[in-house]
C-alpha positions in Angstrom: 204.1 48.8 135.5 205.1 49.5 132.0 202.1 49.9 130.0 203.1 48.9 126.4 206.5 47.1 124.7 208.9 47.4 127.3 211.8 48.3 125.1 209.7 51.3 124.4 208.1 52.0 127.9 208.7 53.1 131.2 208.5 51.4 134.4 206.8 53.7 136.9 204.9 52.9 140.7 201.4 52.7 139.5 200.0 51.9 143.0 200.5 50.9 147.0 199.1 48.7 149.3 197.5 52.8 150.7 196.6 54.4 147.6 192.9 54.5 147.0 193.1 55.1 143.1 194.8 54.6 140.1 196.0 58.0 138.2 194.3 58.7 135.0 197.4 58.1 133.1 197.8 55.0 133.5 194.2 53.8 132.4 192.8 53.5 128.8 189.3 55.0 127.5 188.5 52.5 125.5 185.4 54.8 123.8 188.3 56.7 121.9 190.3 55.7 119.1 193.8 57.0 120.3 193.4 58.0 124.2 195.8 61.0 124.8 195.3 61.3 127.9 196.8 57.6 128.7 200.7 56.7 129.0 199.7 53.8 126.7 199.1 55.2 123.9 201.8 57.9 124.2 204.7 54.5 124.3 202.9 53.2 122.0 203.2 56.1 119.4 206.9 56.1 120.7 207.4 52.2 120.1 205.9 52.4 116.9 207.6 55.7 115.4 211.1 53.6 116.1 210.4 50.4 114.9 208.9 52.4 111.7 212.1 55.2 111.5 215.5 54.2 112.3 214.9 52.0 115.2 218.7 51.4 116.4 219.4 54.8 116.5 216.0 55.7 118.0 216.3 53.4 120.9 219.1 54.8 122.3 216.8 58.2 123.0 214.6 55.7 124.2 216.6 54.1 126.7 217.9 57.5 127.8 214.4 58.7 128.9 214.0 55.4 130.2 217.2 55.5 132.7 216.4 58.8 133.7 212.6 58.2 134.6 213.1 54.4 136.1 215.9 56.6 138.4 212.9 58.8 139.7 210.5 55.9 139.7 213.0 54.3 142.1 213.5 57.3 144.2 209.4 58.1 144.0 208.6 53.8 145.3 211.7 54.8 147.8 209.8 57.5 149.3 206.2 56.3 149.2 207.7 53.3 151.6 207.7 55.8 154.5 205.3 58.4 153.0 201.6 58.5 155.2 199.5 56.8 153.3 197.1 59.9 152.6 200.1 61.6 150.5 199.9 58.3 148.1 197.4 59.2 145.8 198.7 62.5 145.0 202.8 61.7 145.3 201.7 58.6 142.2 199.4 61.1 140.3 202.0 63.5 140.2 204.6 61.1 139.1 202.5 59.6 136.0 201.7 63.4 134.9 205.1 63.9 134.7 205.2 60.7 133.1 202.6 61.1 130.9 204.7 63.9 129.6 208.0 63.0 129.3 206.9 60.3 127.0 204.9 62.4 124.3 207.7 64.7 124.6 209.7 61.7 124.1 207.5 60.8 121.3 208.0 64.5 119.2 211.5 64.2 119.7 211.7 60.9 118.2 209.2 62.8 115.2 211.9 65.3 114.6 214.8 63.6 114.9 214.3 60.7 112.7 212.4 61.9 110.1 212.2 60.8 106.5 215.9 58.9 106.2 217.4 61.7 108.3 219.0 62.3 111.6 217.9 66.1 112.4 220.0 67.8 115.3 219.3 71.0 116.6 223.0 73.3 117.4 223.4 75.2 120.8 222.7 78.1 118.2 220.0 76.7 116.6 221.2 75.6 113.8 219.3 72.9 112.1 221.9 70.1 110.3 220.4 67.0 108.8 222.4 63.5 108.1 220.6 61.0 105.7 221.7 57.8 107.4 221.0 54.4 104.8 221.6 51.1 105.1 224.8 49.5 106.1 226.7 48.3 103.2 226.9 44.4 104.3 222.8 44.4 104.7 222.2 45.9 100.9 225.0 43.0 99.8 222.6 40.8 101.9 219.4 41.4 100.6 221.1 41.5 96.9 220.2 44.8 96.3 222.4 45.7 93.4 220.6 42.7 91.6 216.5 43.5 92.6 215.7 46.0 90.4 215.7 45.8 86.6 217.6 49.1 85.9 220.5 49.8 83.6 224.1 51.0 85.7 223.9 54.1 83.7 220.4 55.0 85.6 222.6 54.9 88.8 225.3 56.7 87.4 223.0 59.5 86.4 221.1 59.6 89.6 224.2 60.2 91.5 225.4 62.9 89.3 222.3 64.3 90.0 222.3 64.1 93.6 225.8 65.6 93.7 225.3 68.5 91.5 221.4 69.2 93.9 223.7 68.7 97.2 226.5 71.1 96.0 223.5 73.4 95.0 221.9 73.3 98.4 225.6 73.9 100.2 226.0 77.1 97.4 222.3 78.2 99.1 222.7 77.4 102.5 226.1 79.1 102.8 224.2 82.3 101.2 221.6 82.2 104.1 221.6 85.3 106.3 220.5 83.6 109.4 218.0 85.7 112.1 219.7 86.2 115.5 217.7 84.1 117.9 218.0 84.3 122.1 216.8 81.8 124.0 214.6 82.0 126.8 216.3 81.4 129.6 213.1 79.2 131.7 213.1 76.4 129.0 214.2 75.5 126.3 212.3 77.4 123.7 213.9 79.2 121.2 212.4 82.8 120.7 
């Protein structure tokens, strides 16, 4: 079952022919507005936070967390073949908590990744480095965007004087930065 787009979900066992019950994740309280509880709503925050930010660079994280879960679905519908049927239940409720989480981490990854016309990576060190990523070239020619809006070429040529002296300003400030040591925990991936 994938419960939402499927370029955005993941298909995961959901049930056998033994289980007795579906796992809560995979079910929908329809008496809340936005069910957190329920892998629906956490692809659909995913499908919709790549269609709205960067969606062809977004789905490629998407299709990573995809291979890698569909790979343990496969292994987890592998092993309930020859599991006793009394360890269904549980083996599928595990699974879709695991799920369940992957995606909203999934989800807040995507959030602080592609974030306001910017690819945000985090260094081994922690280092933060941002990338604002436009439009290609051949789709602003496309769309005739040099000739929709009703601005002199002199309000371009001042706004990118602008930009350059503020992004030669913020390289002068970020190269001053005295930046803490930080040691990461060795259990997850936290930074302390």
């Amino acid at each position: 079952l994938a419960p939402h787009t499927p370029h955005a979900s993941v298909f995961a066992p959901v049930w056998t022919s033994a289980s007795t019950k579906v796992a809560r994740q995979y079910v929908v309280n329809t008496s809340l507005s936005v069910d957190r509880e329920s892998l629906f709503w956490a692809v659909s925050a995913v499908s919709n936070w790549a269609f709205g930010s960067m969606f062809s660079r977004a789905i490629a994280d998407v299709r990573a967390a995809q291979v890698e879960l569909e790979l343990k679905s496969q292994a987890l519908a592998a092993t309930l073949r020859y599991a006793q049927a009394a360890e269904h239940n549980d083996q599928l409720d595990a699974f879709s908590s695991k799920v369940h989480g992957a995606w909203w981490d999934l989800f807040w990854s995507l959030v602080g990744k592609y974030n306001d016309g910017y690819m945000v990576t985090h260094g081994g060190d922690g280092a933060v480095s941002s990338a604002a990523v436009g439009y290609p070239a051949w789709w602003l020619k496309a769309v005739g965007f040099d000739k929709t809006l009703d601005a002199p070429s002199t309000s371009f040529d001042d706004l990118k004087r602008r930009m350059s002296v503020a992004a030669a300003q913020m390289k002068e400030i970020d190269a001053a930065r005295t930046r803490p040591a930080m040691a990461v925990q060795q259990t997850t991936d936290l930074v302390v």
